[in-house]
C-alpha positions, 0 to 999 in steps of 0.5 A: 774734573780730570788734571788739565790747565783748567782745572788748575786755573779754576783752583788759581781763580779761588785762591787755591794756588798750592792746588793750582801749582800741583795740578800744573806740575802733575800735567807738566806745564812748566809755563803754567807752574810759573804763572801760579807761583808768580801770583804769591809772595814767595815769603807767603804761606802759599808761596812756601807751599808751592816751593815744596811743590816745586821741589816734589815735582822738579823732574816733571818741571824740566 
């Protein structure tokens, strides 16, 4: 399945949403990108990884 919202919303479905917030931030969807990261704790494992996610891809986020 090539990079769009889908995909990204299949990985958030399955618990995956460092995935979910790469794909999101690799398709620029900046909206998107703050669902996922809304949908952990931001102290979480998930929630730290989707931080580095964020710090990676910050430019594309804008």
């Amino acid at each position: 399945m090539p990079d769009s919202a889908k995909k990204a919303e299949a990985f958030a479905a399955i618990d995956c949403a460092r995935e979910a917030a790469e794909v999101a931030a690799r398709i620029k969807d900046n909206d998107l990108f703050s669902r996922i990261q809304a949908a952990v704790a931001p102290s979480s494992a998930a929630g730290l990884a989707i931080a580095q996610v964020r710090e990676r891809f910050a430019s594309a986020l804008r």
